[in-house]
PAZAPA-4460 file (N, C-alpha, C; in steps of 0.05 Angstrom, whole numbers, plus 32768, in hexadecimal, padded with zeros to 4 digits):
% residues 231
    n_x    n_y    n_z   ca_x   ca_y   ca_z    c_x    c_y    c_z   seq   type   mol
   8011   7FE8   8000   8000   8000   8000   8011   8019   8000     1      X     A
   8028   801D   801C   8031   802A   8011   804D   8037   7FFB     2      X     A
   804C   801E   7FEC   805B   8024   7FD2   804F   8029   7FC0     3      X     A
   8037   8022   7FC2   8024   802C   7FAB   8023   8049   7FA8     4      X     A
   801B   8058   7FC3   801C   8073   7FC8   8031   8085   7FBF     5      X     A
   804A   8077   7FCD   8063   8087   7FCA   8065   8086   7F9F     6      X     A
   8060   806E   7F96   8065   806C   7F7F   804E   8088   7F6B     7      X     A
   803B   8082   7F7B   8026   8094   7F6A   8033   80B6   7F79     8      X     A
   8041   80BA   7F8A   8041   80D4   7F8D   8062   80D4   7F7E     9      X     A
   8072   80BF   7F73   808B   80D2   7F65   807E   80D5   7F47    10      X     A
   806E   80BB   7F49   8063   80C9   7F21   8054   80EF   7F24    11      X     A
   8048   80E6   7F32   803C   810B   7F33   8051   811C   7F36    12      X     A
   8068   8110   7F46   807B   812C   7F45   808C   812F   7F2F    13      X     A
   808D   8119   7F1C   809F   8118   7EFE   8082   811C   7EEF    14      X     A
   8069   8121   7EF2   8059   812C   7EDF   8056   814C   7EE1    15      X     A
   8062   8159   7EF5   8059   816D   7EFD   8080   817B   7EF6    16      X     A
   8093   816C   7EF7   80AC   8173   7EF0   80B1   8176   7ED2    17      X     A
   809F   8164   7ECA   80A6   8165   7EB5   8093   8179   7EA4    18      X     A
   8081   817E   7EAA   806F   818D   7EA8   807C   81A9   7EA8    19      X     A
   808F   81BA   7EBC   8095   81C7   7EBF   80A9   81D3   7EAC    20      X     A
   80BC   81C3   7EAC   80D2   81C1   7E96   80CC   81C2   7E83    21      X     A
   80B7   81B8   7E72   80B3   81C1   7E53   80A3   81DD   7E62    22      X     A
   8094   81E9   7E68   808A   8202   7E6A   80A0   8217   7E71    23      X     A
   80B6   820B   7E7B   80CC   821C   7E7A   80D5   8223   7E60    24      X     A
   80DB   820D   7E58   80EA   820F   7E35   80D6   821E   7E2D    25      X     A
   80BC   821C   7E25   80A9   8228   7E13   80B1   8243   7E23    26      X     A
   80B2   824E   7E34   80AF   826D   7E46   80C8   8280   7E39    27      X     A
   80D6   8264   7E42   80EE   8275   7E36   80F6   8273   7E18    28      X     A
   80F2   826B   7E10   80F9   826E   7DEA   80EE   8286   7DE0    29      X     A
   80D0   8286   7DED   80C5   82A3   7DED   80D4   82C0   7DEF    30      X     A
   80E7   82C1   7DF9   80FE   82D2   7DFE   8117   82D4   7DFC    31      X     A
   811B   82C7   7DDF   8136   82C5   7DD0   813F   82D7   7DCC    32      X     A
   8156   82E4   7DDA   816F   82FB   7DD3   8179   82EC   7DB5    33      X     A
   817C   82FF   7DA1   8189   82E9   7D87   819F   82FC   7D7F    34      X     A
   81B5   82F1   7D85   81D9   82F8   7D82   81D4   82F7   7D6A    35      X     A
   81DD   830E   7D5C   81EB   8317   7D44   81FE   832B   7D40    36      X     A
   8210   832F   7D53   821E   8340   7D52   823E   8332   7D49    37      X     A
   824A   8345   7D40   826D   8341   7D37   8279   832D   7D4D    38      X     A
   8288   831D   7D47   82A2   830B   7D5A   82BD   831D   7D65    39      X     A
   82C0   8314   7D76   82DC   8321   7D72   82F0   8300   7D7C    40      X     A
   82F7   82FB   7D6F   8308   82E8   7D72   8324   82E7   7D7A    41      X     A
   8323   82DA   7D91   8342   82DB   7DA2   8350   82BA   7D97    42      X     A
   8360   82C1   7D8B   836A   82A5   7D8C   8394   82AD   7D86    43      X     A
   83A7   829A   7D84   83BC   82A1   7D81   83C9   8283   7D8C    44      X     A
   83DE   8281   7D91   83EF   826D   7D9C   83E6   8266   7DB0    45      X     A
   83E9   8249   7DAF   83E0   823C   7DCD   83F2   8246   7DEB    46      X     A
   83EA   824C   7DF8   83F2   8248   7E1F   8408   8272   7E13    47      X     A
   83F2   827D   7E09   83F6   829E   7DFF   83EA   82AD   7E18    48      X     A
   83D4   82A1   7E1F   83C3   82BC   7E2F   83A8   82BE   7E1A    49      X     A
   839B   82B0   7E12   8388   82AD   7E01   8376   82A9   7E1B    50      X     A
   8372   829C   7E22   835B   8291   7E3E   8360   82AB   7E4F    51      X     A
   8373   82B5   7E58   8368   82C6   7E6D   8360   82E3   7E61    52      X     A
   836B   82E8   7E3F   835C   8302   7E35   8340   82F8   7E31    53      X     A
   8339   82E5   7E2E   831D   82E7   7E20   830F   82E8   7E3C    54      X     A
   831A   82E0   7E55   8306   82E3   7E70   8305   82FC   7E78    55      X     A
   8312   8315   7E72   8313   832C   7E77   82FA   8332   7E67    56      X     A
   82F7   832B   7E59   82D8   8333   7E50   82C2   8330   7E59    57      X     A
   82BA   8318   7E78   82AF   8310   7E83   829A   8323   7E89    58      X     A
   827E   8323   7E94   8271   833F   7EA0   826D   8354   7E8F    59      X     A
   827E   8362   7E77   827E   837D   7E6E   8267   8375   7E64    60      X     A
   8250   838C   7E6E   8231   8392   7E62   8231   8392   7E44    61      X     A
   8246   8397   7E2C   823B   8395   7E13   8251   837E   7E04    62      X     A
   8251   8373   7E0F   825D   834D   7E0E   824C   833F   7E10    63      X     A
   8251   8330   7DF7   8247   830A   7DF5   825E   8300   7DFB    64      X     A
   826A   82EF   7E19   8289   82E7   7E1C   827B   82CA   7E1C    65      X     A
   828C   82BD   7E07   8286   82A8   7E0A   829D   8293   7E18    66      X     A
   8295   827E   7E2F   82A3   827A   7E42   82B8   8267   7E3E    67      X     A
   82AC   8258   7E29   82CE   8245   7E23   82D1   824A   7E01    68      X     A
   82E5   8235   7DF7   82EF   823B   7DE5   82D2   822C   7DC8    69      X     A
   82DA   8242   7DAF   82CA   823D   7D9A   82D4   8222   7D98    70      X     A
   82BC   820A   7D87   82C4   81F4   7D8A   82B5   81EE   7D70    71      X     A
   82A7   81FE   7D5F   8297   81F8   7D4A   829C   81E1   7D30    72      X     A
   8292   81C8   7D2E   8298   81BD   7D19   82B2   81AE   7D26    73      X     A
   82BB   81A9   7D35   82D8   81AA   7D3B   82DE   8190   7D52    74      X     A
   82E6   817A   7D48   82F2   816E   7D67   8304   8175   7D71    75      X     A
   8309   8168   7D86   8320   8172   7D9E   8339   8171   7D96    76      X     A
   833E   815C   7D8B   835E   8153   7D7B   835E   816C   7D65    77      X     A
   8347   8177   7D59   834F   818C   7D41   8343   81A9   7D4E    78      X     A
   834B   81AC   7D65   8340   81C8   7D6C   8356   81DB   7D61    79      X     A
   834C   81FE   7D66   8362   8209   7D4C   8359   8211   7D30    80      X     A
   8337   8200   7D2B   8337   820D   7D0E   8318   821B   7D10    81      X     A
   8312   822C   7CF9   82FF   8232   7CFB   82E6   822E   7CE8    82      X     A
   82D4   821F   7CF1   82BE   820B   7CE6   82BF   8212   7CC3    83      X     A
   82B7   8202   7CBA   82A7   81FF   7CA7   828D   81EE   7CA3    84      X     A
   827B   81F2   7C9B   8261   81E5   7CA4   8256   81E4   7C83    85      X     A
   8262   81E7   7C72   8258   81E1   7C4B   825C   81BE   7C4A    86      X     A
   824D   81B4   7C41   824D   819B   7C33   8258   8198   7C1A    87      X     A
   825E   8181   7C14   826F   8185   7BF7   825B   8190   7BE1    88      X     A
   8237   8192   7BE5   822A   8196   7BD9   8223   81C0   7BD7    89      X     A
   8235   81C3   7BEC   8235   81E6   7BF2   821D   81ED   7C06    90      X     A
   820F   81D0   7C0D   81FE   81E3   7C23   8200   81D5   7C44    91      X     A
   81F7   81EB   7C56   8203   81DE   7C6C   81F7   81CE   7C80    92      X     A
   8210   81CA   7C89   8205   81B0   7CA6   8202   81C0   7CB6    93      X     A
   81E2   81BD   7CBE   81DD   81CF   7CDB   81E9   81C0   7CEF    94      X     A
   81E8   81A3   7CF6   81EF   819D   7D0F   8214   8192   7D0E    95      X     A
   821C   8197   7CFC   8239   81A0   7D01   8247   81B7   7D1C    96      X     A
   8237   81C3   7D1A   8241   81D8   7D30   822F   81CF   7D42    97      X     A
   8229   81B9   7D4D   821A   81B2   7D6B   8239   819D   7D74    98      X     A
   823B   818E   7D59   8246   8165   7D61   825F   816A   7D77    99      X     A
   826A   817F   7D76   8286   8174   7D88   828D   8187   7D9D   100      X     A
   827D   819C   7DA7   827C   81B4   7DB6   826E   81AC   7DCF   101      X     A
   825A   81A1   7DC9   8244   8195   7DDD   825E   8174   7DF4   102      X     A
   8260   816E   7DD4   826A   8151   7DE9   828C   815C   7DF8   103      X     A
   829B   8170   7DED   82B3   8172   7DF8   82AB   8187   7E15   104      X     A
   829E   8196   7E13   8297   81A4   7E29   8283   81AA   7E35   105      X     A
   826F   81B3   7E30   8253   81BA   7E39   8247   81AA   7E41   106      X     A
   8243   8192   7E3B   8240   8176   7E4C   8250   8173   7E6B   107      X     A
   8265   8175   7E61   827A   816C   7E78   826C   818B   7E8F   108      X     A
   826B   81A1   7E82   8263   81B0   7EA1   824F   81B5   7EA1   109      X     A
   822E   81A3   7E91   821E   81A7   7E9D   821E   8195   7EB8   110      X     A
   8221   817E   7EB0   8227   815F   7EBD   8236   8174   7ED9   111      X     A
   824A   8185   7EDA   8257   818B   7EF6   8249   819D   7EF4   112      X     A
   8237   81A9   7EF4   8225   81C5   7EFD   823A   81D9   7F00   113      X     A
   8253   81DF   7EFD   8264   81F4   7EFE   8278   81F6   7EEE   114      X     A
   8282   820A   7EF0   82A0   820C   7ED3   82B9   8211   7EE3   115      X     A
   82CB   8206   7ED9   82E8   8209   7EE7   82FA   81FB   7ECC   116      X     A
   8314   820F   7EC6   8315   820E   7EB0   8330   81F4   7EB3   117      X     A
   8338   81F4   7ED6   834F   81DF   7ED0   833A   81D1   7EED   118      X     A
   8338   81B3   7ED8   832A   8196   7EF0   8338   818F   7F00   119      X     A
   8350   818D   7EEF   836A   8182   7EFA   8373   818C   7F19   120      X     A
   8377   81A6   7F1F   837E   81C1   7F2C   8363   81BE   7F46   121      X     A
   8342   81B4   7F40   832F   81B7   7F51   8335   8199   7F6A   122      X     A
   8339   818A   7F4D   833C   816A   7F67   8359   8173   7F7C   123      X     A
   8371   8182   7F70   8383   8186   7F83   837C   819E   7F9D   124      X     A
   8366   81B8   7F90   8365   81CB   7F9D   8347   81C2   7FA2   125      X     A
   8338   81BB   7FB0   8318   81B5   7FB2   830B   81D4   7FB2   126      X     A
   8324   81E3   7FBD   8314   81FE   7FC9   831B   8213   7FAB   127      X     A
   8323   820E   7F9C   832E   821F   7F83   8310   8230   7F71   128      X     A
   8314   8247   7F66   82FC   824E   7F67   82ED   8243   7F4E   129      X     A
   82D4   823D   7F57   82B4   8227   7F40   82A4   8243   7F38   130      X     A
   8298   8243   7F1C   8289   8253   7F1C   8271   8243   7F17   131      X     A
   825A   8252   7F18   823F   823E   7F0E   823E   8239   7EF1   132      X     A
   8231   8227   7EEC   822A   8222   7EC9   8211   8219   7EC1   133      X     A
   8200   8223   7EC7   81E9   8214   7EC0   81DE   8217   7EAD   134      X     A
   81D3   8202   7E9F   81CF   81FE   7E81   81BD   81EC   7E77   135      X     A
   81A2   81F4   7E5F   819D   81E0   7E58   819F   81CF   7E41   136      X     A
   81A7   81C1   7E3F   81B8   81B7   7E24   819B   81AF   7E0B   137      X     A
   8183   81AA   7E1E   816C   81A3   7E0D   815C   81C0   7E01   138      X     A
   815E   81D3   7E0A   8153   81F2   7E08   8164   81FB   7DEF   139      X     A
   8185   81FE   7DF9   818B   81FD   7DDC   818C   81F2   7DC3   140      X     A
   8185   81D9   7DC3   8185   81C5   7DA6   815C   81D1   7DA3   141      X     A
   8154   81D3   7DB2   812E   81DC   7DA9   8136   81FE   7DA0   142      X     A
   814C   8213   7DA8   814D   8229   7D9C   8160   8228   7D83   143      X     A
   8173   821B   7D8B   8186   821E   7D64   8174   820E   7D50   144      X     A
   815F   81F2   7D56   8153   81F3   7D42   8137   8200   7D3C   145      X     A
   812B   820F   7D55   811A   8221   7D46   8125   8238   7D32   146      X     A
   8138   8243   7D38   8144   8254   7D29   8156   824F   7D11   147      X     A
   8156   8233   7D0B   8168   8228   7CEB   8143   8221   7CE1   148      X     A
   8139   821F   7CEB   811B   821D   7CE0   810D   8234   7CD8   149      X     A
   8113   824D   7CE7   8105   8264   7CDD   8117   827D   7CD1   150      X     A
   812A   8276   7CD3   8141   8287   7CBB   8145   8280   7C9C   151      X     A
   814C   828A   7C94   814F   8288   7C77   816E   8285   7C7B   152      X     A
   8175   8271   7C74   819A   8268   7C7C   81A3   826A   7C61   153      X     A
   81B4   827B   7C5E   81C4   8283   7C3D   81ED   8280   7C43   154      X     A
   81ED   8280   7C65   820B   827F   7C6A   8211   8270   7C81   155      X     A
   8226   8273   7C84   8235   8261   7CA3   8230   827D   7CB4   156      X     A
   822B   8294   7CB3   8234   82A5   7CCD   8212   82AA   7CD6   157      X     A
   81FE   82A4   7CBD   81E0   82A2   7CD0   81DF   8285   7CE1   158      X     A
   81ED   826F   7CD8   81EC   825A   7CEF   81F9   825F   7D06   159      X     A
   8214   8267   7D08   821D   8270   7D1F   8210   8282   7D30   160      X     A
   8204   8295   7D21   81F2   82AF   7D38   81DF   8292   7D3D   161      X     A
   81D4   8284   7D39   81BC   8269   7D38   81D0   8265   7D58   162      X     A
   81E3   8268   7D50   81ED   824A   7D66   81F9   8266   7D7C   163      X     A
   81FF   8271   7D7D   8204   8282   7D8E   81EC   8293   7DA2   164      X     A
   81DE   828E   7D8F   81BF   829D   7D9F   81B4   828A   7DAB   165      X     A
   81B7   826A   7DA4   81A7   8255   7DAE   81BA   824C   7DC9   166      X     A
   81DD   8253   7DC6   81EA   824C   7DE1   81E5   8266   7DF5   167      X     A
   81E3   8277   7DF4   81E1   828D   7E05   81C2   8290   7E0E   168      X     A
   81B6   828A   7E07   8196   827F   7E0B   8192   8274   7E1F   169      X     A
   81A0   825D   7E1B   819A   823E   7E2A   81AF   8243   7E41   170      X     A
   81BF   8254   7E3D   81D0   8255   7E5A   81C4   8262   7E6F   171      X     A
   81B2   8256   7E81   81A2   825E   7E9C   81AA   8276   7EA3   172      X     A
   81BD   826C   7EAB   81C7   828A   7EC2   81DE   829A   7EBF   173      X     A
   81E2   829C   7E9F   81F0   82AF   7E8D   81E0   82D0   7E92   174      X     A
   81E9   82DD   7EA7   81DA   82EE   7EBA   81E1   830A   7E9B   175      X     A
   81F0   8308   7E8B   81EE   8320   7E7B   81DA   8322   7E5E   176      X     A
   81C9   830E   7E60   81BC   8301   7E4F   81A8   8324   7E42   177      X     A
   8198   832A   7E5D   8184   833B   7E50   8198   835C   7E50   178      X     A
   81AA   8350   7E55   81B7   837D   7E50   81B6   837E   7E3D   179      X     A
   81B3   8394   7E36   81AB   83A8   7E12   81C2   83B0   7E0A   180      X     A
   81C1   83BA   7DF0   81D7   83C5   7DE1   81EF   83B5   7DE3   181      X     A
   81F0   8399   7DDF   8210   8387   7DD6   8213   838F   7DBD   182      X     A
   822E   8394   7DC3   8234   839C   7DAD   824D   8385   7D9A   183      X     A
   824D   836D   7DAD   8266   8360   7DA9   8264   833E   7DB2   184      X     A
   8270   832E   7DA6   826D   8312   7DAD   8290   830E   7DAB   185      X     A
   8299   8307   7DC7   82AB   82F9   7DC6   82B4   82DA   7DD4   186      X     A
   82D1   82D8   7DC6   82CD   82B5   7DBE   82EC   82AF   7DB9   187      X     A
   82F8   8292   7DC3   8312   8293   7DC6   831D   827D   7DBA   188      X     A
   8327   8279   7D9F   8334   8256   7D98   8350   825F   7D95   189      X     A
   8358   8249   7DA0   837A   824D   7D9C   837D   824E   7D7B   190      X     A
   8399   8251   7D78   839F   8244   7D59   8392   824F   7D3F   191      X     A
   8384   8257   7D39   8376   825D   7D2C   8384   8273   7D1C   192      X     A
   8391   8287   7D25   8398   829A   7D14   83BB   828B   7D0B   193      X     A
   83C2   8275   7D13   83D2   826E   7D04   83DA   8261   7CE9   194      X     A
   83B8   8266   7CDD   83AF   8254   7CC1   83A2   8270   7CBA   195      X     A
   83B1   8268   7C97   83A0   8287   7C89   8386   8279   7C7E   196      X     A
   8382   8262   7C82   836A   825A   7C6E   8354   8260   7C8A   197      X     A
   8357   8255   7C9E   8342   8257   7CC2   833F   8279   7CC3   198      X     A
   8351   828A   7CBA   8356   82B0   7CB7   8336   82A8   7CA4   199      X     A
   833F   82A6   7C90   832C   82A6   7C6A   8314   82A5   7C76   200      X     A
   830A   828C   7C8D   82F0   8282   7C8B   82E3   828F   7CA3   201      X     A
   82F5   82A1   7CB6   82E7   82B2   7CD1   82E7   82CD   7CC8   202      X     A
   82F3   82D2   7CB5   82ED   82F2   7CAC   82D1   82F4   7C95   203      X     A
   82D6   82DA   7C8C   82C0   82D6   7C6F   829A   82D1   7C84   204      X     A
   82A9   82C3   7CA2   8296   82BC   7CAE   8281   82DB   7CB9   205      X     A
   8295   82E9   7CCA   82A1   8307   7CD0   82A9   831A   7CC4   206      X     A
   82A2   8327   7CB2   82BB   8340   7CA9   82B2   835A   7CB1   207      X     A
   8297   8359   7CCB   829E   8366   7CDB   82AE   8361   7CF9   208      X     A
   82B7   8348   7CF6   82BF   8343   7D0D   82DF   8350   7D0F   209      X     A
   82E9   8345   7D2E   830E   8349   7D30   8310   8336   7D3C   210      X     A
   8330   8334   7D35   8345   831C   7D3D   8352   8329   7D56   211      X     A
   8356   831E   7D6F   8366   832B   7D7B   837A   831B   7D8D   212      X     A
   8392   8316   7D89   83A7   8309   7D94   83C1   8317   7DA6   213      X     A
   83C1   8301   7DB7   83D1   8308   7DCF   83F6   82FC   7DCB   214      X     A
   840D   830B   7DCE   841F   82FD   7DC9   8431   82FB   7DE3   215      X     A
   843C   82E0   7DE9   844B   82E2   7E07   8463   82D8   7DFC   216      X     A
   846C   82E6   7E0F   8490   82EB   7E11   8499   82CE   7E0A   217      X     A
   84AB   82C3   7DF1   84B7   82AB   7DEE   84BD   82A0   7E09   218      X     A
   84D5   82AC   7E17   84D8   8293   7E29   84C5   828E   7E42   219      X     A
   84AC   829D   7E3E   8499   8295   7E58   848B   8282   7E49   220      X     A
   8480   8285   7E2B   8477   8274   7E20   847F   8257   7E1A   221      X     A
   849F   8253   7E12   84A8   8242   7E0A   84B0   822F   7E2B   222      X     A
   84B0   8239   7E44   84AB   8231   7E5D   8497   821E   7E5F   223      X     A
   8481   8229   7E57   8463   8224   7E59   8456   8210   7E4D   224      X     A
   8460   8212   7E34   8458   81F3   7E25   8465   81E5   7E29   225      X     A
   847D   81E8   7E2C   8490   81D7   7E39   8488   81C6   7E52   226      X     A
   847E   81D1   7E60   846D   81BF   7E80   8460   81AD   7E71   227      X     A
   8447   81C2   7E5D   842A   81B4   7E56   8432   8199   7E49   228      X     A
   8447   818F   7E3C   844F   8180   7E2E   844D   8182   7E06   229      X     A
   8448   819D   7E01   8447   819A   7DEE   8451   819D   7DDA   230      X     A
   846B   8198   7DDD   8485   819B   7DCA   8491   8186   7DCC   231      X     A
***
């Protein structure tokens, strides 16, 4: 008898949870901020100062900062370039810019509800500083494809504003979401300006955007990868 009870009162509370959650999604789609503004792209030599310029952007009221590195189109072994999303037939893959961004990172810190950019550094320091991350990974795949559904797609830089409006959306408690007048989306891949063809396809993507790179002193640099192992 009473498992019957307890059983009939968790279905009511996953009818009533669940219930809630899609009226969330529906509430909120209702109130899509839609990014289309210029990039400014930080990228340059690895272990440069690329990560800590693009966090200085953190908070500024007319910033889109986006919190980890561009990953578009791109696995982890080939990070460094910048997407292409044309088929050999010239038209594009929308879910190219979801496949390998979601699984290398955004997963991994919805799953830890917080961001910390070294794991490694938190298991040694427990007390090292966490920020929140909350995110819904299902809100964004229901806003980038309402919006590849109701655009008229003629390029790769209307999918990106797609995918940039649908990640900054879906990020909960991305607290700069409703300030007015952005005037700016920034965004950080290593490597990238060391290929003129990855230049060709972010200015062609952008040509109102900017490139902006950081350069550190050879021997603090050549120190540095030197630890990381990558030489």
């Amino acid at each position: 008898m009473q498992k019957n009870i307890v059983s009939k009162i968790s279905k009511k509370i996953n009818r009533l949870q669940k219930h809630y959650f899609l009226n969330y999604r529906d509430l909120k789609i209702q109130w899509i901020h839609k990014i289309e503004q210029p990039v400014i792209l930080i990228s340059q030599i690895e272990r440069s100062g690329g990560t800590l310029l693009s966090q200085l952007f953190d908070g500024h009221p007319q910033v889109y900062a986006h919190p980890w590195e561009f990953m578009w189109d791109v696995p982890p072994k080939h990070m460094g370039m910048w997407p292409n999303l044309l088929n050999n037939d010239e038209t594009i893959d929308f879910k190219k810019v979801l496949e390998f961004k979601e699984k290398f990172w955004i997963t991994r810190y919805v799953n830890l509800g917080f961001y910390q950019k070294n794991l490694k550094e938190l298991k040694k320091n427990p007390n090292a500083p966490k920020y929140p991350f909350i995110y819904d990974i299902h809100l964004q795949e229901r806003i980038y494809n309402k919006l590849i559904k109701e655009e008229k797609i003629t390029n790769q830089r209307q999918v990106l504003n797609c995918y940039l409006t649908s990640f900054f959306n879906a990020w909960i408690d991305y607290q700069n979401i409703y300030t007015p007048n952005k005037k700016i989306v920034t965004g950080f891949t290593p490597r990238v300006v060391m290929n003129t063809e990855n230049l060709e396809r972010f200015f062609k993507d952008y040509p109102d955007g900017y490139l902006l790179t950081s350069i550190r002193h050879p021997a603090s640099w050549y120190s540095s990868v030197f630890k990381r192992g990558y030489l």
